[in-house]
C-alpha positions in Angstrom: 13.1 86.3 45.7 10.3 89.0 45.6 7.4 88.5 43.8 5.7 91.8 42.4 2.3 92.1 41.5 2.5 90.5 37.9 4.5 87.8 39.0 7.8 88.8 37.4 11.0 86.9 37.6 9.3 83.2 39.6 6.3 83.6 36.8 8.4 83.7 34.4 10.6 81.0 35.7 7.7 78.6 36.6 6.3 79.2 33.0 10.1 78.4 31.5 10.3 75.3 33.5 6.7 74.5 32.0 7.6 75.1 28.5 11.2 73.2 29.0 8.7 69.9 30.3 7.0 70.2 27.6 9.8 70.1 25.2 11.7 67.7 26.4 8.4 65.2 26.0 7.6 66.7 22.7 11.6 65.7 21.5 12.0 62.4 23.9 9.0 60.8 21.8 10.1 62.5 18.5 13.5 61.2 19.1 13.5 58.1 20.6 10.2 57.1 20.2 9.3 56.6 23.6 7.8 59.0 26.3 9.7 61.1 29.0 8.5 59.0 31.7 9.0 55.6 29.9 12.5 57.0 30.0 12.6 57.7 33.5 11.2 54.4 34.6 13.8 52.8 32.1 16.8 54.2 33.8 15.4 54.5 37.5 15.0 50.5 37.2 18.4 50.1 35.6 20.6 51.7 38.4 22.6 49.6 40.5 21.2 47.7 43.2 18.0 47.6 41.5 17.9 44.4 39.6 15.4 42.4 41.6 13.2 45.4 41.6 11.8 48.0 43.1 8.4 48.1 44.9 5.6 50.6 42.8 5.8 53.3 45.8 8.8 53.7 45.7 9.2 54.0 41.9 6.5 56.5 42.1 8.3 58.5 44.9 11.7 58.6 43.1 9.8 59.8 39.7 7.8 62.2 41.5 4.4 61.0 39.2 1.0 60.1 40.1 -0.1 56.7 41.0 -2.1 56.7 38.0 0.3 58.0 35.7 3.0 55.9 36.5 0.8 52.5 36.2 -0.8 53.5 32.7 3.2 53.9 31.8 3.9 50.0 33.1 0.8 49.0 31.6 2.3 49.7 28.6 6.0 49.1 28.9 5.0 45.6 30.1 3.1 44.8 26.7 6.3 45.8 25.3 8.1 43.4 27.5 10.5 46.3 29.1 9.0 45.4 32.7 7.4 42.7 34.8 6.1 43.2 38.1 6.4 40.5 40.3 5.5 39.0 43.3 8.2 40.3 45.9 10.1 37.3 48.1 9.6 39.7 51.2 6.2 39.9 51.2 3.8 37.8 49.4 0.8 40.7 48.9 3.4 43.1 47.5 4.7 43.2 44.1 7.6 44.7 42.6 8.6 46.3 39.0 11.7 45.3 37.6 13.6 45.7 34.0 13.3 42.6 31.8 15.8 41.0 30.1 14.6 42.9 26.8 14.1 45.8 29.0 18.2 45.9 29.6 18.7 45.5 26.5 16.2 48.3 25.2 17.9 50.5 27.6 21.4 50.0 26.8 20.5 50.4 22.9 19.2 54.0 23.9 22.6 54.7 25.5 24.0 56.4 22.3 21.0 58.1 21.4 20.7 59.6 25.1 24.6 60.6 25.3 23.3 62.6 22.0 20.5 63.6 23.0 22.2 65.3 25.7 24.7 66.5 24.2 23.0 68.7 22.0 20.6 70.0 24.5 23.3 71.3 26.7 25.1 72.6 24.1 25.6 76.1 25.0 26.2 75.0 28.8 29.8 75.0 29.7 30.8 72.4 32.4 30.3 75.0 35.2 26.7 75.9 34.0 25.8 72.6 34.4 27.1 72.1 37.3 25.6 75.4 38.8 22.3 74.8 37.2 22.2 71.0 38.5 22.7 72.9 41.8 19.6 75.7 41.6 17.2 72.5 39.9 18.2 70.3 43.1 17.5 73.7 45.5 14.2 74.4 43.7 12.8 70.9 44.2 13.8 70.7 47.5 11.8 74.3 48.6 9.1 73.0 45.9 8.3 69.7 47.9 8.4 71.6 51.2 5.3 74.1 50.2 2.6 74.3 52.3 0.1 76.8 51.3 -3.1 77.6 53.6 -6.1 75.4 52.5 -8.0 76.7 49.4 -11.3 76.4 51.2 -10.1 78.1 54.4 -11.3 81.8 53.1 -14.6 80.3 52.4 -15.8 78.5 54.9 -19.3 79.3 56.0 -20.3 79.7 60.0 
């Protein structure tokens, strides 16, 4: 894809996909009262194979989130009892986060509300629009996490 000198089509794009984060935090919190990354950590820690836990790196790489964004979040989800992190059985100095008991339960209560959620934000998609959009969302995060742009400071550098 070409980009003009106004940015066109890909500014327009980038700025949708802002707006589109945005909203689905804005209607995550409205709706269900929690925050789009609670959400995320919720069901990332309830997939199969996951129920000992998961170490914080690798929750953080599978999120795609900062450090420090994603440990404010468990802050917070473990005062609510969702989460513990504990010490991991492989290696004493490392810890891992992993769903509570109540945090299960949390997450299988939002089950309905997600399925409806869902449903009426894909509303107008048929079955095929989904799946070709899943497709483009899946090839645009892949090109996205192999950028490499020249360093900022490499046009300013003094002699």
């Amino acid at each position: 894809m070409i980009v003009n000198e106004s940015g066109g089509i890909p500014n327009r794009l980038f700025f949708r996909l802002f707006q589109t984060g945005n909203i689905l935090q804005r209607q995550v919190q409205n709706e269900m009262g929690i925050s789009a990354v609670q959400w995320a950590v919720l069901g990332a820690l309830s997939r199969e194979g996951l129920e000992e836990g998961t170490s914080f790196y690798q929750l953080k790489e599978y999120l795609y989130v900062s450090r420090q964004s994603l440990d404010g979040v468990l802050k917070r989800m473990e005062r609510d009892g969702h989460v513990v992190r504990i010490e991991d059985p492989k290696d004493r100095r490392a810890r891992l986060v992993k769903l509570t008991d109540q945090g299960r339960e949390f997450w299988e209560q939002l089950q309905i509300t997600i399925a409806e959620f869902y449903q009426q934000s894909l509303q107008g998609f048929s079955f095929d629009d989904g799946v070709s959009f899943l497709h483009l969302l899946k090839k645009l995060q892949h090109d996205m996490t192999e950028i490499s742009l020249p360093s900022r400071n490499s046009g300013n550098q003094e002699s």
